[in-house]
N, C-alpha and C positions, 0 to 999 in steps of 0.2 A: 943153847937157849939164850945165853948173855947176845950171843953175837943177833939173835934173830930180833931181842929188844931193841938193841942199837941202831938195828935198821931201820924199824919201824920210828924209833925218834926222831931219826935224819928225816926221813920223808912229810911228817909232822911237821916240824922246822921250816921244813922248805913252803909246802904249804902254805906258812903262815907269814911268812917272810914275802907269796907272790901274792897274797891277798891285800886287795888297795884301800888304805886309809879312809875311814866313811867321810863323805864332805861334810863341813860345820854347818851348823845347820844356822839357817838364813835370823838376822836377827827380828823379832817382830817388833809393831808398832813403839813408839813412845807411847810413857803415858802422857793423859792428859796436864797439863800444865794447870794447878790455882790460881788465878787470878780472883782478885777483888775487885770491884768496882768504883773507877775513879773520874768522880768532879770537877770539873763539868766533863760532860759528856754530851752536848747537845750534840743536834747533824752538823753543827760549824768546829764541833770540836771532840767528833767519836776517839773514843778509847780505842787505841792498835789493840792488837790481841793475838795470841799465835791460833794457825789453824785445828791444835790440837791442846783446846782448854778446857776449863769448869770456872765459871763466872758467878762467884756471889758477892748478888745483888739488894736492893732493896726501892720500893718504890714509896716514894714521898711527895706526894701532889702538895705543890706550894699551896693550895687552896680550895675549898670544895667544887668539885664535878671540874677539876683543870686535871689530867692528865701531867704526871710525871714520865720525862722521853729518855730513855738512857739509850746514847748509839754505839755503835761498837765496829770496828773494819776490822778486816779476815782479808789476808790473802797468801792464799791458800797454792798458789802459781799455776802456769796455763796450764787447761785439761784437767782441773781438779774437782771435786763434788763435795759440798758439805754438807753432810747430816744435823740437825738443831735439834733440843729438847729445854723447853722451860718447863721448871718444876715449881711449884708455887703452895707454900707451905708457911704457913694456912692458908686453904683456899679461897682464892678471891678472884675477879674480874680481871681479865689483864688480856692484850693484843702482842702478838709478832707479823713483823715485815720484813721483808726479805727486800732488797733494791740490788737491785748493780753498781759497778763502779759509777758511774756516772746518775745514781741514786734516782733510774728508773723502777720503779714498783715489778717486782717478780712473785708476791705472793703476799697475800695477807692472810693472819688466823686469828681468830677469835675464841676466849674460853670461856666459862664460869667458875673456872677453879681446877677445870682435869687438866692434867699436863698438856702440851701441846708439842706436836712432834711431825719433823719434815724429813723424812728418810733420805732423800736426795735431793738438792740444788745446784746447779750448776753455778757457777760461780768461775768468770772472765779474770785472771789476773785477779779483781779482788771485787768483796761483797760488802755493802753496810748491812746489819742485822739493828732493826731497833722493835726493841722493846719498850712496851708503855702499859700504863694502868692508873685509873683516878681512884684509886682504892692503895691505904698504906699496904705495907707489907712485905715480905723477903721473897724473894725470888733465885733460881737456882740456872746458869746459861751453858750447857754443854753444846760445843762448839766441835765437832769431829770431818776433820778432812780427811779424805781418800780420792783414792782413782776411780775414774765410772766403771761401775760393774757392767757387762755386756750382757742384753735382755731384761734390761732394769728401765722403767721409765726414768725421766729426768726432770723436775719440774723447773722452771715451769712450763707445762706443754697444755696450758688452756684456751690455747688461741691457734689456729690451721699453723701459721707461719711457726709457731714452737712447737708441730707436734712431731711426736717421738718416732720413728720411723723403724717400721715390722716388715720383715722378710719374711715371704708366704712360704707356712711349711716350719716357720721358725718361734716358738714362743717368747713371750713378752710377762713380766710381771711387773705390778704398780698398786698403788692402794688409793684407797678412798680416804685420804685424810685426813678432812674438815668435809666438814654437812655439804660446802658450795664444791670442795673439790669438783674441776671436771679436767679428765684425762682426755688430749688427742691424739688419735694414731695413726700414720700415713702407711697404707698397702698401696706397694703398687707390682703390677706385673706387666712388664715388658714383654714385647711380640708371643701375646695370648693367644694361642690357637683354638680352632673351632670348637668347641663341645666344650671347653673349660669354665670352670666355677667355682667361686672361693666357698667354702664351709669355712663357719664365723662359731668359737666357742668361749665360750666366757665362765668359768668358775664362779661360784657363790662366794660370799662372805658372811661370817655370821653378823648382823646386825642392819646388813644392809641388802635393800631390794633394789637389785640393780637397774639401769635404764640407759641402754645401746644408740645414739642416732647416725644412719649412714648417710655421710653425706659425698656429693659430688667432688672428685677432683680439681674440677675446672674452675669452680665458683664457690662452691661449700654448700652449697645449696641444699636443703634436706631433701631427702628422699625416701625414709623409711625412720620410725621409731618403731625400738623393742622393749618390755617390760617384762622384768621376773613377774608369777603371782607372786610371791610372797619375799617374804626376808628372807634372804638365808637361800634362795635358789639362783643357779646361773642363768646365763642367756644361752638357746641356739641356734642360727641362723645357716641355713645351707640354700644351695641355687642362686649366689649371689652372684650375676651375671656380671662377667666382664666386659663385654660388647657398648654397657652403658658410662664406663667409662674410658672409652677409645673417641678421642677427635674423627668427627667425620664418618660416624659409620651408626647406620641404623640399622636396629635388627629386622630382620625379616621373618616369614612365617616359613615354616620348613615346607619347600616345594618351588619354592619359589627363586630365583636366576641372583644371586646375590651373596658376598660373602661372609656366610651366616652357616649355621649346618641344614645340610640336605635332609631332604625326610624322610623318616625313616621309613621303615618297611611295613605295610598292613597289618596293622595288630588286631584280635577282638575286642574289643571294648571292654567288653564285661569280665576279661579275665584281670584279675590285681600283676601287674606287674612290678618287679622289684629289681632297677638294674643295678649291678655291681659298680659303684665306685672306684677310682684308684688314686689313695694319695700321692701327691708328687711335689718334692721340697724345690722351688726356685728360687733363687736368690734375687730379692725387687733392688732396685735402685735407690737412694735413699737421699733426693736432692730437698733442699730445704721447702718447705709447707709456706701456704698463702692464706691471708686474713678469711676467713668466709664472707666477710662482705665487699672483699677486691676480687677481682681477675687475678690469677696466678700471673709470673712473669712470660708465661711459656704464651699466653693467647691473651695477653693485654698489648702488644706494641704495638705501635701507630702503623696504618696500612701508609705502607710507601705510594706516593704519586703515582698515577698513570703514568705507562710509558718507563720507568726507573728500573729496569733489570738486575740492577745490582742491589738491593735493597734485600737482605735476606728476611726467608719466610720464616714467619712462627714454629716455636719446634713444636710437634705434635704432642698433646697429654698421653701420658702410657691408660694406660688400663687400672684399674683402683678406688679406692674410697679413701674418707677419713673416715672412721670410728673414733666415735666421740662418745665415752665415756663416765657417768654419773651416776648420785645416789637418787633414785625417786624417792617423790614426797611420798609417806604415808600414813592416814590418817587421812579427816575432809575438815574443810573449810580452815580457819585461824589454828587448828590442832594438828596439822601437819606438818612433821616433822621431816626432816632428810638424814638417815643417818651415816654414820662414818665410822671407819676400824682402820685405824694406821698401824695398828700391831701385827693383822694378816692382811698377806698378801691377793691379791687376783691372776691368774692366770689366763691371759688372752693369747691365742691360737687361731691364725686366716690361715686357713691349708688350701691349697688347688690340688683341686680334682677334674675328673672327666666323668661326664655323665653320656645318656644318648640324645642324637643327633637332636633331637623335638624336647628336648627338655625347657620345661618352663625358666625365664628371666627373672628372678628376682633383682629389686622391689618391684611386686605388681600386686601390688594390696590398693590400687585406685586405679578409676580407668583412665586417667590420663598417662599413666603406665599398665597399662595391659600390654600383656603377651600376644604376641599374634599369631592367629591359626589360621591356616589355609581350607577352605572347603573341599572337604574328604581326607581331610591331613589328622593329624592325631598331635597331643601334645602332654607328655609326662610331669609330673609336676607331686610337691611333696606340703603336707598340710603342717608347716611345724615352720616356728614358736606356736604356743599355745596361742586362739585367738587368732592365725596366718588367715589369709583373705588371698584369695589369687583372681585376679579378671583377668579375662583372654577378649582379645577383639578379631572378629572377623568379618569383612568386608563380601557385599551384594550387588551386582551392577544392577537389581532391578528386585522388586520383593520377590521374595521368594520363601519356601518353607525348611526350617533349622531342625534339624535331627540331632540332638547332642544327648551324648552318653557317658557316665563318668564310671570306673570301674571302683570296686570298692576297697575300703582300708580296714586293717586288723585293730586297729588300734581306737577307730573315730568312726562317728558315724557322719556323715555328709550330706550336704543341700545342696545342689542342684539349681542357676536361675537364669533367667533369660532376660534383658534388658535392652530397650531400643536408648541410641546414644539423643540427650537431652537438643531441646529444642536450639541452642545455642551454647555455644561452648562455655564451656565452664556452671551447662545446667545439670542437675541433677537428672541420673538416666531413670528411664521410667520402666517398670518391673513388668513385662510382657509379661512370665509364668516360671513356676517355679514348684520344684520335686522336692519331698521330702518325707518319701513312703518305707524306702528300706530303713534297717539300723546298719550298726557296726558289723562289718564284713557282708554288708549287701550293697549293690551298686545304687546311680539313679539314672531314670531316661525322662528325657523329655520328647515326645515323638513328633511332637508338628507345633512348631512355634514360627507364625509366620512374622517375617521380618523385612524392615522396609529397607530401600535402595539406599545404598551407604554404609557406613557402621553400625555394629551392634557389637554388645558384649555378653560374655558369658561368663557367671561367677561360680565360683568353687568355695566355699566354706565351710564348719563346722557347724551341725545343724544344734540350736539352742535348746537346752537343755536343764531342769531343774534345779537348784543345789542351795536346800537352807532355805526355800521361800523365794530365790533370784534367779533368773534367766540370765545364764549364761554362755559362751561359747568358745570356751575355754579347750576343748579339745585338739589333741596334735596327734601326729603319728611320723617322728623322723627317721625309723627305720625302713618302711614301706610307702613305693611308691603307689598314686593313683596313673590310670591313663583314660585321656580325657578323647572324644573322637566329635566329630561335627561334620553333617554332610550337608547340603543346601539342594534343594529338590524344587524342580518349578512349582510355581501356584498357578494351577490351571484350573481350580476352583472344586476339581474332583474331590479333594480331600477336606477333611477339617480342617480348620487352622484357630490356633489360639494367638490371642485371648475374644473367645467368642460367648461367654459365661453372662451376659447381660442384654439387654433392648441394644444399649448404647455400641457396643461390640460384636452385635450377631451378623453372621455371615453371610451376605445378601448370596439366594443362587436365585435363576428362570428357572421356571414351568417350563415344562419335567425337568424334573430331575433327582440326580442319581449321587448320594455323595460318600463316601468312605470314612473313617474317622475312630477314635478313640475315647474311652471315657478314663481318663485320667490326668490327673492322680484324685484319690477319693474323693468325693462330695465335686467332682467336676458336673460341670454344665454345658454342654454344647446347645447354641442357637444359629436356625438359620431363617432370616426373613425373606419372604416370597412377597410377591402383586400379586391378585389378583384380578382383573379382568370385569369389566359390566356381563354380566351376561352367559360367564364362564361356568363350567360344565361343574357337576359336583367333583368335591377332591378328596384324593385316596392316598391316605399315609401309610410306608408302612417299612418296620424295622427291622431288620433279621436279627434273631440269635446270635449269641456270644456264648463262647464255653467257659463258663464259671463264671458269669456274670450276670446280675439281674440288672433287666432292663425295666425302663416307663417310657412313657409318651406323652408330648403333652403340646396338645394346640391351643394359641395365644391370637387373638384380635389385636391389634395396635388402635387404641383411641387416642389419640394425641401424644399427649404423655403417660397416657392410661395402659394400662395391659390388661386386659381380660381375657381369663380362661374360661373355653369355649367346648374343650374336649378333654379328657385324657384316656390310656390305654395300658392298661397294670393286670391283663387279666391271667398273665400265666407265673407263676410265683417259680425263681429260677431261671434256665432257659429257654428260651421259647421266644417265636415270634412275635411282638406286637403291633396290633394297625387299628387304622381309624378308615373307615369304608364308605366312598361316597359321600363326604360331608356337604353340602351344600352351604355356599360362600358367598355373599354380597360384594361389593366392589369394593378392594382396599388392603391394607397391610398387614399380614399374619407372621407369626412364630410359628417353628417347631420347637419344640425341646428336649433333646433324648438327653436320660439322668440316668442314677442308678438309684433305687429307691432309698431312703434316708442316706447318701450317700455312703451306702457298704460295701460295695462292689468296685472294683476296676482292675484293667488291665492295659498295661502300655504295651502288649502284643497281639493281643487278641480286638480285629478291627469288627467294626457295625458296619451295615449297609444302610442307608436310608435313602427312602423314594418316596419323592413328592411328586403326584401324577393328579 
């Protein structure tokens, strides 16, 4: 037994003899260093200070409404960040600035009395920090240096050329730290291939209602603002196409010889499609940002001379945006406020995804950015930020008649509109016709909107909606896609075509004739103006049957500007034929009118015949 203890002791022993000394453990920070604040201090004679203090201070304006300036340098050594907090007890009025070594302006904050607080500034070798305030009183200057944290913004980044640079796939956080705070952040994605798209996410904060603007790589140009409703919600933005920031490349409509994506494969319209995302983390490049209101360095150099072969080309812009960053006003007029929260953070996330080939371009919330659809092509597209507005433009070498279809969403109900492009550029487009009969999880059609030679657009939006006495259209839905379809069908005059609901609009056809058509969406109106003839024989109208739909009839005289009804034919309640037999007609210009009685009836499948003989 002694001998069997023995053993087990040695083996103990040894054990502990091969096990390795824990390492020491690593020393942390200093503390902060006391300073007091020493006289003078102007900017000709700032107080040094180490980069890890506590500065108490006091302000003493030599005289009423003069500002008392206390400066102070920090250098903190290359690559370092410093955090600031003035405390000010009791509370009173007072400014911090932030400058560079060479006492260019990086930040200014203004208070009424709450502390003021800069979680990170960058800071070159060294920084002046100056503090001011025309109100006596003690002030409190914590001065804390570090290293940059990585996915931390860095201020100052309120300008393209300072903004903080996101790798897509890779989150970023920053705060809203004063009312004007505005955050910039450069995405960029390098050789973007077909069907990719960035999804743009932004975290809430409590106290503040966020507000996103994307802007162009190349120029800064806006292209798109985003608005939380309220305080206290995030932004989210997906389909943010990359194609629109690629040098030299316009996008195309799926179907079309160009490198853009191909289109896709015949879908049905009216089925909700939902396609599968796949996130995918790339790592952007991360060269430094240009003013918004310059040229970047990459497409501002001077074109070299005719003939100069050596003169190297502009380097091409990659693919990206800035995301710029801020608190919206809220409140109206003089009562609107911006708020701020430097104590929580935000969380911003540009992820690249791949969607399908027809997938809608965002920003196309106007039509001088519409998305473009091929006739008989299809185009998928997602109704979200709350408020999301999507235009599509598709091109007619001659008028022709628009069949567009949009499938329906779980979440929103949707409208439906059709729009000829303005008479001049930069006019407002003029509202051909426009669906808004389903709700939520029902599709819309529009079945004959004829459209002239050129451009036309097609809108997709959330249909307006009551809430509290206000119209609004506020509706999203960013898990479920729609799918949008448009076919272009000749006008040979056989069919209806809208907008033909007026004198002004009605559809001139000759005697005989024979015309096809629809009555919708409710309370629609189809007219078509005829000549008559000196002399011509009596005339016979007459309407076929629709199933589930009541029809009328109704013949019109054109007196100038006058209309006078002359006839009508309402006599089967339901379905049923209705005519007008052998009217006899003087010399001159007549309407028809097919309706559905008080507008209660219609169908965008179920067609009418009508004949005028």
């Amino acid at each position: 037994m002694t001998r069997t203890l023995l053993v087990v002791a040695l083996l103990l022993c040894a054990c502990n003899r091969s096990e390795p000394a824990p390492p020491p453990v690593p020393p942390g920070p200093s503390q902060p260093e006391q300073i007091a604040e020493r006289e003078p201090n102007d900017y000709l004679h700032a107080q040094q200070i180490p980069d890890r203090a506590v500065v108490t201070g006091s302000f003493s304006p030599p005289r009423p409404r003069t500002a008392d300036d206390d400066w102070y340098r920090v250098a903190p050594g290359p690559g370092r960040t410093l955090a600031l907090r003035v405390e000010l007890s009791p509370a009173h009025g007072a400014e911090l600035e932030v400058l560079d070594r060479d006492r260019n302006r990086m930040l200014k904050l203004r208070t009424d009395g709450e502390p003021l607080l800069v979680p990170a500034v960058s800071c070159a070798e060294a920084c002046f920090v100056h503090a001011s305030s025309a109100e006596a009183g003690p002030y409190k200057l914590t001065v804390v240096g570090t290293a940059p944290v990585e996915a931390r913004e860095l201020e100052p980044n309120d300008r393209a050329v300072d903004a903080t640079p996101v790798a897509a796939g890779k989150p970023v956080e920053g705060t809203y730290g004063w009312a004007e705070d505005e955050d910039w952040y450069r995405v960029e994605v390098r050789d973007a291939k077909p069907g990719q798209f960035l999804r743009v996410e932004l975290t809430g904060v409590a106290g503040v209602r966020p507000e996103m603007e994307v802007r162009a790589l190349q120029d800064g140009a806006l292209l798109a603002t985003v608005r939380a409703q309220i305080e206290g919600d995030g932004v989210f933005l997906r389909d943010l196409s990359l194609a629109l920031g690629a040098t030299g490349t316009t996008p195309s409509p799926p179907g079309t010889t160009a490198a853009t994506p191909a289109t896709a494969a015949s879908a049905t319209p009216s089925a909700t499609t939902t396609p599968a995302t796949t996130t995918t983390e790339t790592m952007a490049a991360t060269p430094t940002g240009t003013p918004a209101a310059t040229a970047p360095p990459e497409t501002a150099a001077t074109p070299a001379p005719s003939g100069d072969a050596s003169a190297p080309s502009p380097a091409a812009v990659p693919a990206g945006y800035y995301l710029v960053l801020r608190s919206a006003p809220s409140g109206a007029g003089r009562k609107a406020v911006r708020g701020a929260n430097p104590r929580v953070p935000y969380r911003l996330l540009a992820a690249l995804e791949s969607g399908p080939d027809d997938l809608e371009q965002e920003p196309n919330d106007e039509p001088a950015r519409a998305t473009d659809i091929a006739p008989g092509g299809t185009r998928t597209g997602y109704l979200s930020p709350p408020g999301d507005v999507d235009w599509y433009r598709i091109r007619a070498e001659q008028p022709m008649i628009l069949h567009a279809e949009v499938s329906a969403l779980d979440r929103a109900d949707l409208e439906l509109s059709v729009h000829a492009a303005g008479a001049k550029p930069g006019d407002k487009p003029q509202l051909l016709a426009r669906a808004n009969e389903g709700g939520v999880r029902e599709g819309e059609v529009l079945p004959n909107v004829r459209v002239p030679a050129g451009e036309s657009f097609i809108k997709i939006e959330a249909a307006a909606r009551e809430l509290d006495g206000k119209w609004v259209r506020d509706s999203e839905d960013r898990d479920h896609a729609y799918r949008l379809s448009a076919q272009l069908l000749p006008d040979d005059g056989s069919t209806d075509r809208e907008p033909n609901n007026d004198a002004a609009t009605a559809q001139e056809v000759a005697l005989p004739a024979t015309v096809r058509g629809w009555i919708w969406p409710k309370r629609d109106l189809d007219l078509f103006r005829f000549h008559v003839a000196a002399a011509a024989p009596p005339v016979t109208v007459r309407l076929s049957p629709v199933r589930g739909v009541d029809l009328q009839l109704r013949l019109l005289e054109l007196r100038g500007s006058r209309v006078e009804v002359i006839g009508t034919a309402d006599a089967v309640r339901g379905e049923g034929e209705e005519q007008l037999v052998a009217v006899p007609l003087k010399e001159g210009d007549y309407l028809v009118e097919v309706s559905s009685p008080r507008g209660k009836d219609a169908s965008a499948t179920q067609q009418y015949t009508l004949t005028i003989r």
